[in-house]
C-alpha positions as CSV (number, residue, x, y, z in Angstrom):
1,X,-34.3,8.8,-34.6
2,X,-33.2,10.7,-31.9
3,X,-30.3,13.7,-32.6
4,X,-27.6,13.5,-29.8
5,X,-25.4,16.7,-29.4
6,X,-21.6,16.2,-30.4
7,X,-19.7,15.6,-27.2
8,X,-17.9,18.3,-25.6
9,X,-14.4,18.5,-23.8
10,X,-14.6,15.8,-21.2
11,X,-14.9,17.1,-17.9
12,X,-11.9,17.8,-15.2
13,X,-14.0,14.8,-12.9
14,X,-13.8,13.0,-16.4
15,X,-10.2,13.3,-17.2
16,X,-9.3,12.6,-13.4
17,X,-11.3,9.1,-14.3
18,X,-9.7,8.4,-17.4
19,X,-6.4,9.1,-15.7
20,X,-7.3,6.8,-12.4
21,X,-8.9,4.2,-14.3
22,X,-5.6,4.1,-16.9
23,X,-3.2,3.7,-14.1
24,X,-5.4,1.8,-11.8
25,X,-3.0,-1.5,-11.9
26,X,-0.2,1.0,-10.7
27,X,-2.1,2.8,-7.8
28,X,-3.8,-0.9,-6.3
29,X,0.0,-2.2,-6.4
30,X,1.6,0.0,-4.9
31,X,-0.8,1.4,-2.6
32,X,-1.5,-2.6,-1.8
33,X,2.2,-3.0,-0.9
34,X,2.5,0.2,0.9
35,X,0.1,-0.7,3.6
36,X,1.1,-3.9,3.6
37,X,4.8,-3.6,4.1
38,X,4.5,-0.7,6.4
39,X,2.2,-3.0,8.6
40,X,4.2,-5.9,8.3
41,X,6.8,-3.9,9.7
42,X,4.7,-1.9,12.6
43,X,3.5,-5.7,13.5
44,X,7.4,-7.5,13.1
45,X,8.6,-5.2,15.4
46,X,5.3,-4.7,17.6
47,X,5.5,-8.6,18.2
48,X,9.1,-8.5,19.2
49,X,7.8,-5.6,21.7
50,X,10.7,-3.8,20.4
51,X,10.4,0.2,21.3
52,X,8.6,2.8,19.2
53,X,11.1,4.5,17.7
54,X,12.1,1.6,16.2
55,X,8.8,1.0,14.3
56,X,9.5,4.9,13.4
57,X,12.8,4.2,11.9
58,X,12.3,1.3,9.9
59,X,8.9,2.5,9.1
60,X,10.6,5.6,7.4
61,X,13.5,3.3,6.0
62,X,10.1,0.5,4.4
63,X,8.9,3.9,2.8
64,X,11.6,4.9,1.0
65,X,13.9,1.9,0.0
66,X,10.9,-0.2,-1.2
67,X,8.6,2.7,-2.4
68,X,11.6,3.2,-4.9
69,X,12.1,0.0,-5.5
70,X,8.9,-0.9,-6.4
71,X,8.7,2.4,-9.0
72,X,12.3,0.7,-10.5
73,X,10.8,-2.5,-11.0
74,X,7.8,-1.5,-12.1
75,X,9.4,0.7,-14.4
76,X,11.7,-2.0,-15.6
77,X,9.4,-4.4,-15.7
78,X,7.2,-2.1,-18.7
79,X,10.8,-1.8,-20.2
80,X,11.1,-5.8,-20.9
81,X,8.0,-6.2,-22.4
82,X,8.6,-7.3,-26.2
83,X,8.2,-4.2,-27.4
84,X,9.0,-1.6,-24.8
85,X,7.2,1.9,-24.1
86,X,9.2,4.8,-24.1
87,X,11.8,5.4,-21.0
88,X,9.2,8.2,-20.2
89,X,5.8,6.0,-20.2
90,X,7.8,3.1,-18.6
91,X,8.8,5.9,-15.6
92,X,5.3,7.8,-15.5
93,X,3.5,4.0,-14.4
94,X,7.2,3.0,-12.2
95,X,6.7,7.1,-10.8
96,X,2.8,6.6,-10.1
97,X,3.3,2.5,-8.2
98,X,5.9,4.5,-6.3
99,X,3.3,7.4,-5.0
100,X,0.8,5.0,-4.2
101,X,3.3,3.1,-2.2
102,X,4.5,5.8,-0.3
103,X,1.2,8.0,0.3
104,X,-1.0,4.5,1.3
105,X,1.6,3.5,3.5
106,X,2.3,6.5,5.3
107,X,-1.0,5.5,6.9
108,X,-0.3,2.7,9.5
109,X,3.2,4.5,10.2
110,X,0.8,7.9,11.1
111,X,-0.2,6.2,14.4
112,X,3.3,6.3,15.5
113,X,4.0,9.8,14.1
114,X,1.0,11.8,16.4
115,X,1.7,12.9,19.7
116,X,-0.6,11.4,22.8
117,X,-2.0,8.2,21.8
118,X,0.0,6.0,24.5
119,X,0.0,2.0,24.1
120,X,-2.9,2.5,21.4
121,X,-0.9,2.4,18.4
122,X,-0.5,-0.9,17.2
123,X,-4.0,-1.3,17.6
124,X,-4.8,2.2,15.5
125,X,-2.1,1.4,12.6
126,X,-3.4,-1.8,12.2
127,X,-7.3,-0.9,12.0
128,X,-6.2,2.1,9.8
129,X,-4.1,0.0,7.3
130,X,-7.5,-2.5,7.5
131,X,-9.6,0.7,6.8
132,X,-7.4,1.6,3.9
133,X,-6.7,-1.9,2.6
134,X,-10.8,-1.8,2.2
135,X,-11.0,1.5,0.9
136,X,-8.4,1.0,-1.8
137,X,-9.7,-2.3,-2.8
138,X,-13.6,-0.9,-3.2
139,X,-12.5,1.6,-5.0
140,X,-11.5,-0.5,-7.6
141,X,-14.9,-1.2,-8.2
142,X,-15.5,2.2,-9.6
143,X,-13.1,1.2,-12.9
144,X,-14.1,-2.7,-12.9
145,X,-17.5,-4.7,-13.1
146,X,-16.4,-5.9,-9.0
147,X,-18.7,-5.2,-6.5
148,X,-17.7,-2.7,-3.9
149,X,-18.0,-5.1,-0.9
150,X,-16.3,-8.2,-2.6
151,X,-13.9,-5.6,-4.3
152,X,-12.9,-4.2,-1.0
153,X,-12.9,-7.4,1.3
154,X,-10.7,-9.4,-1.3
155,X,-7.7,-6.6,-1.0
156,X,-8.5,-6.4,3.1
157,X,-8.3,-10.4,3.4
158,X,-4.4,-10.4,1.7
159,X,-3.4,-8.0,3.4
160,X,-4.5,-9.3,6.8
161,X,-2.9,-12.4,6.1
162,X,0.8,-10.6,5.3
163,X,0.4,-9.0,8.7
164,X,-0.5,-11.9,10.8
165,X,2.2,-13.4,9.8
166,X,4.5,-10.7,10.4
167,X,3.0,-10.2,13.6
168,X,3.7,-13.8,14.5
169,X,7.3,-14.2,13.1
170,X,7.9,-10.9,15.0
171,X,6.5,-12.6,18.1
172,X,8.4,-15.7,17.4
173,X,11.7,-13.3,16.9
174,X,11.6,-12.2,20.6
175,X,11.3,-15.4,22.1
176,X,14.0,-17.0,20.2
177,X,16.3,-14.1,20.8
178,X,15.0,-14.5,24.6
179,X,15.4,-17.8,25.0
180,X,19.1,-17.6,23.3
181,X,19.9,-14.8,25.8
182,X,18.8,-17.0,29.0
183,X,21.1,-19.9,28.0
């Protein structure tokens, strides 16, 4: 029989872990509905060729309205459980959904932000939100028994989807308001 030393304190890369992997529902929401609100907005108003400052403004607006609204419901949604945690616990997990809403979806709004990068932008915000939609989805397989890939790819599907379709009401938008103004 083999002796195994007593474990020591865990390690900072170990508590970081422990930390991620305890508030992992949290960070995926948010950060899921970050990028994909910010890029159904960039895409909305990108289909209805509206100007950039525009994307800039609501962009802005999507980041902070819904990045504290999703921190106040998730907040009060801990609080309505049967037996509610603690106002604190309840506002650590509604504080952490609202981080990783506002940090992942500063990213698509980023292309519009930088200087110099012309008619590109649509096209970068949109392959960076893909990018990160990946990334934040195979990460979860570092906390769950998913593989990276499918891990990854599931997230980047749903969120493709929400911006297609903002894209295309966007698009749809504009001509109606087009066609209203010709008549």
């Amino acid at each position: 029989m083999a002796l195994h030393p007593p474990p020591g304190p865990p390690s900072e890369q170990g508590k970081l872990r422990t930390l991620l992997g305890a508030h992992l529902p949290e960070i995926v929401y948010g950060a899921n509905d970050g990028v994909i609100t910010t890029l159904a907005v960039v895409a909305g108003v990108s289909g209805a060729q509206l100007p950039n400052q525009i994307i800039v403004i609501l962009g802005l607006a999507n980041l902070v309205a819904d990045g504290f609204s999703m921190g106040a419901s998730a907040l009060l949604s801990e609080r309505s459980k049967p037996n509610p945690p603690r106002f604190g616990k309840a506002g650590r997990k509604g504080g952490i959904t609202t981080m990783g809403f506002v940090l992942a979806g500063c990213i698509p709004l980023a292309a519009y932000l930088v200087p110099g990068l012309g008619d590109n932008r649509f096209w970068l915000a949109t392959i960076l939100a893909m990018i990160t939609l990946f990334l934040i989805g195979a990460a979860r397989s570092f906390f769950t028994t998913r593989p990276f890939f499918q891990a990854g790819a599931e997230m980047l599907l749903v969120g493709s989807v929400a911006a297609l379709f903002a894209y295309g009401i966007g698009l749809l938008g504009a001509q109606s308001v087009a066609e209203a103004r010709a008549l």
